[in-house]
Structures are given as C-alpha cells and as structure tokens.
N, C-alpha and C positions, 0 to 999 in steps of 0.2 A: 758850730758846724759838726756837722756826724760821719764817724771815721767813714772810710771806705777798705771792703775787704776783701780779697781774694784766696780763696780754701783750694789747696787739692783735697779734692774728694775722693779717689781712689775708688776703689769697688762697691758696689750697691749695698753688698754686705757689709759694711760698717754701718748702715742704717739698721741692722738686726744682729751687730754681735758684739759684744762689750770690748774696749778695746781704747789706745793713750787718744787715738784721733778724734772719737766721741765727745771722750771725756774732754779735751781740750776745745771741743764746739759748745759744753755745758758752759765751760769756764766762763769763754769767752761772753756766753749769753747772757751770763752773770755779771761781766763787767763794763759793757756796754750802755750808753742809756735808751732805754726803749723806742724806737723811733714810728715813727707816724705811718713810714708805708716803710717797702720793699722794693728794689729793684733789681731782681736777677739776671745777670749775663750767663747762662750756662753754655758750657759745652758742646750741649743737645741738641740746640736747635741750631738749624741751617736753613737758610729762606733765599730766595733772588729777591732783594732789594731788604731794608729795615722791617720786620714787622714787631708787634707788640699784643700780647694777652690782652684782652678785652672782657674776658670771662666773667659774670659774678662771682660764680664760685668756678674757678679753673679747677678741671678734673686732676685727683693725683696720677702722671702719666709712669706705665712701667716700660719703661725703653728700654729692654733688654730680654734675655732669655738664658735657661740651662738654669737658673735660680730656685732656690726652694719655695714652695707656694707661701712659707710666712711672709718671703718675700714681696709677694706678689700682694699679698692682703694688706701692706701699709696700706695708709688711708693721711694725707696731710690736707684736711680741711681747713687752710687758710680762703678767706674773700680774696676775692681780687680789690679791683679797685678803678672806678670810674672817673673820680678825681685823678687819681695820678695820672692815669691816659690822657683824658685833657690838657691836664699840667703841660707832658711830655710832647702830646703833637701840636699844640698852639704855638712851642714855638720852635718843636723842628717836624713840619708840615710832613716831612718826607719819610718818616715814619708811620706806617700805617698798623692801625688796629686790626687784628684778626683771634676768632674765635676757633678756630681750629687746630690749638695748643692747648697745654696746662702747662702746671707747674712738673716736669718732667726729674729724675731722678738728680740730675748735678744741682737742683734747686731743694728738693725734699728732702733728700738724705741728711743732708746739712742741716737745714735750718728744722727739723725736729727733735735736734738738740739746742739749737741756740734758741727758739723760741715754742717751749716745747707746747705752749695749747695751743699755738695753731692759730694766733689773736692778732697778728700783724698782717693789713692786706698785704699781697706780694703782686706786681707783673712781672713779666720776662718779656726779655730783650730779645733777639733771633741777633745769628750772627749772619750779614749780609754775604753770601760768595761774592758778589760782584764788586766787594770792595776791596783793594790792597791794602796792606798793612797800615801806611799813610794815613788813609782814608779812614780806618779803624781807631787810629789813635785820636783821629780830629775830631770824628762823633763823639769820642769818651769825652773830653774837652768840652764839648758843647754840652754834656750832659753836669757838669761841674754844676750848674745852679742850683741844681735838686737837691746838694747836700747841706744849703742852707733853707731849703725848704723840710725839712724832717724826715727827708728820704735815706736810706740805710741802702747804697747801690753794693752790690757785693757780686765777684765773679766766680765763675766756680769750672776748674778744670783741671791739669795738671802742668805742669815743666816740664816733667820728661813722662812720656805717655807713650812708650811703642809696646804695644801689644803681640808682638809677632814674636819678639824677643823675648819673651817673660818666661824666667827660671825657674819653670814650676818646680823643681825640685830643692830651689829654696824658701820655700815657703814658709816656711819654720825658722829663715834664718833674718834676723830684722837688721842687720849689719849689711846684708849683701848687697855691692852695688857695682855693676860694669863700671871698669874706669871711665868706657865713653859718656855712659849717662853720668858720672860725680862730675867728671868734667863739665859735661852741658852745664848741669841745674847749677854749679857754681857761678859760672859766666854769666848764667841767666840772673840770678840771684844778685853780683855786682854792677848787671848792666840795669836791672830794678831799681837796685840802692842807690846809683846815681840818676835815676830818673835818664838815662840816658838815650833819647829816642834816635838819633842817629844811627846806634847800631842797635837796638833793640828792634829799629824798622825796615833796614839793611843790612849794616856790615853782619849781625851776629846767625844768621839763619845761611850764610853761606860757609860757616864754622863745621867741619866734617862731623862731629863729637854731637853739635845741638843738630846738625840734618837726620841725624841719625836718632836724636832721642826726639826731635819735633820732626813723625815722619809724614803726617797734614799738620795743618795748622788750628783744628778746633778745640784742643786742649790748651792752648797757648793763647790763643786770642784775649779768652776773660780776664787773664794776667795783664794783658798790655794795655788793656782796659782802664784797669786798676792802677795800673802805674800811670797811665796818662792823667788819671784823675787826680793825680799827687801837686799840693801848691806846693809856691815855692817855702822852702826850709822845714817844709811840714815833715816831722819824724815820721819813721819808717819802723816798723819790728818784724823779724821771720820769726813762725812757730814752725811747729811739726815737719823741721828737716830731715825727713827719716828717706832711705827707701824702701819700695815692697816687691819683691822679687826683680831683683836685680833691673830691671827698666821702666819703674814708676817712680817717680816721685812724690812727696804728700806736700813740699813745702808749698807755706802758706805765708800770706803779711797782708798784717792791716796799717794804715796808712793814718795819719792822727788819732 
C-alpha cells in the first residue's frame, strides 16, 4: 500500500526560491516508492458537486497574480490519466470527469520537487461546496482503494491559512507565530494524530483559535482528506512544522 500525503504548500514562491520546504519535497521524492498515477486534492479547486481532470495533458494552471513572470513561466508537464478516471468513476459514479482544469499550483508547486521530470500521470480532485465536512471525510474513505492500486493520493493546502492577518513585517522572521494560530495548528495536528473525526468534523472548527486560523475551509479540507485516509494503527509523521508569517502554517504528514 502507498503512503498517503498531505503538504502545506504555502506561497507559489516556493515553487521558484530555494528554501527547507523544497528541499524537504526533494527528500521526500527520494524516499517514496515511485507510484503509478497521482491523485491531487488541492486547495484550488472548488466545484458544486465532485469533479475530476480528464485532461491528456492537464494545462499547468497559474492561480494567482502580483507574481514575478518566472513565475508564471513554470511549466509542469505531467500526463493526466484516462486509467485512473475510469478506475475512480466506475466505482463512485458521482464523480464526474471535466476538462476544464489542470494541474493548478497547490498540485505543481509540490510535486516539481517530489517528482521532478514530470513522469507520473496526476488527476485532481475538486473540493465539492455542497458537501459538509461528514460528507468530505466519507468520499476520502471511499477513495481508500486506490492506495492499493498504485495510486499516491496526496492533499495539498494549509492548517492555518488566513491571509488577512499575515505579518508582513515578519517576513524574515521564521519563528514568528500568533499564539492563536500555534494554538489552531497544534489542536489541528493532535486531532490528525488521533485520526479523530468527531472533532476534526465538528467539535474542533467551533474552537475560537482554529475559526480564526480556518477562516473558509479550502485549505483545510485536503488535510481531512488525508487524515480520513489513515487505517487503523497505520503510523503517522509531521514534517515541516514551521510557520510563515505569523498565520500560515507549512505543517505536513504523511500517513504509512
């Protein structure tokens, strides 16, 4: 069976500046066994109902703006994958194929370090609005098969993600963290490690401290994803507990 993993990926810029969160996605690329396809939960994508990449080749998508144009010039030519879509809607119908995505940055940034030529097909997941949290957890669940089919599902978002609060003025400082966000991503981080869905799907998002660092819920999602996808007694690791300007988080964990 092939781990399952969830990255904060933090700013776009780490896809073009040298820096421990890279380098810790080289690592990881390095320590993994190569897996057959991909399956991305970003972030990025928000849809009314499940859809999925269909793409031969899914465009590299730049979701974003204010960036430097090197920026904008990545290029992550991975295939998609017509196999895995099959795989995936044969047997949950309710996922539907669409061509009108790619591989968008909480997918690319990442994984041009973990797989840096570009050789593993990838899809992406859309995160449903119409779903509750419940609902979110039970789809990851049912996606559980795919990890013993050579599928490498991997989520990519953040813990604590409010952009409104961010200290630009510590920029420089790699220590700095509002107590409310160390608070959040801690509680977030114990309520992971016990696979705990009761309050990971309720009680912990009515916690003052995570309302405040989870202020929607699309950086959060791919995480619960992740965690849903955990068997029972399967070890658990966090990397990259740092934060970056006082209201992000980077922490990551991969799951077997």
């Amino acid at each position: 069976m092939l781990p399952t993993i969830f990255f904060g990926h933090g700013s776009p810029m780490n896809a073009i500046t040298p820096n421990e969160f890279a380098e810790s996605w080289k690592t990881l690329g390095l320590s993994i066994a190569k897996p057959k396809f991909v399956l991305s939960i970003s972030a990025h994508w928000e849809t009314l109902g499940t859809k999925i990449t269909n793409n031969q080749f899914p465009p590299t998508i730049h979701d974003f703006g204010g960036f430097p144009k090197e920026l904008f010039e990545v290029d992550y030519p991975a295939p998609g994958s017509e196999e895995l879509v099959q795989m995936i809607t044969k047997k949950l119908p309710q996922i539907v194929p669409n061509d009108s995505w790619g591989l968008d940055h909480g997918t690319w940034s990442v994984l041009k370090f973990v797989f840096p030529l570009a050789d593993v097909p990838i899809v992406q997941l859309s995160l449903d609005r119409n779903l509750d949290l419940e609902g979110h957890w039970s789809l990851a669940e049912s996606l559980s098969f795919l990890r013993e089919e050579g599928v490498l599902i991997i989520g990519s978002g953040n813990l604590v993600h409010n952009l409104r609060l961010v200290a630009w003025d510590k920029m420089s400082d790699p220590e700095f963290f509002y107590p409310w966000a160390e608070e959040a991503d801690n509680l977030l981080q114990t309520a992971i490690q016990n696979r705990d869905k009761q309050t990971l799907t309720k009680q912990l998002l009515q916690n003052p401290a995570v309302q405040k660092a989870v202020p929607s819920l699309e950086h959060f999602l791919p995480a619960l994803y992740i965690a849903a996808l955990r068997g029972q007694n399967e070890p658990i690791q966090f990397f990259n507990q740092k934060p970056v300007m006082g209201s992000l988080s980077m922490t990551s964990f991969q799951i077997g």
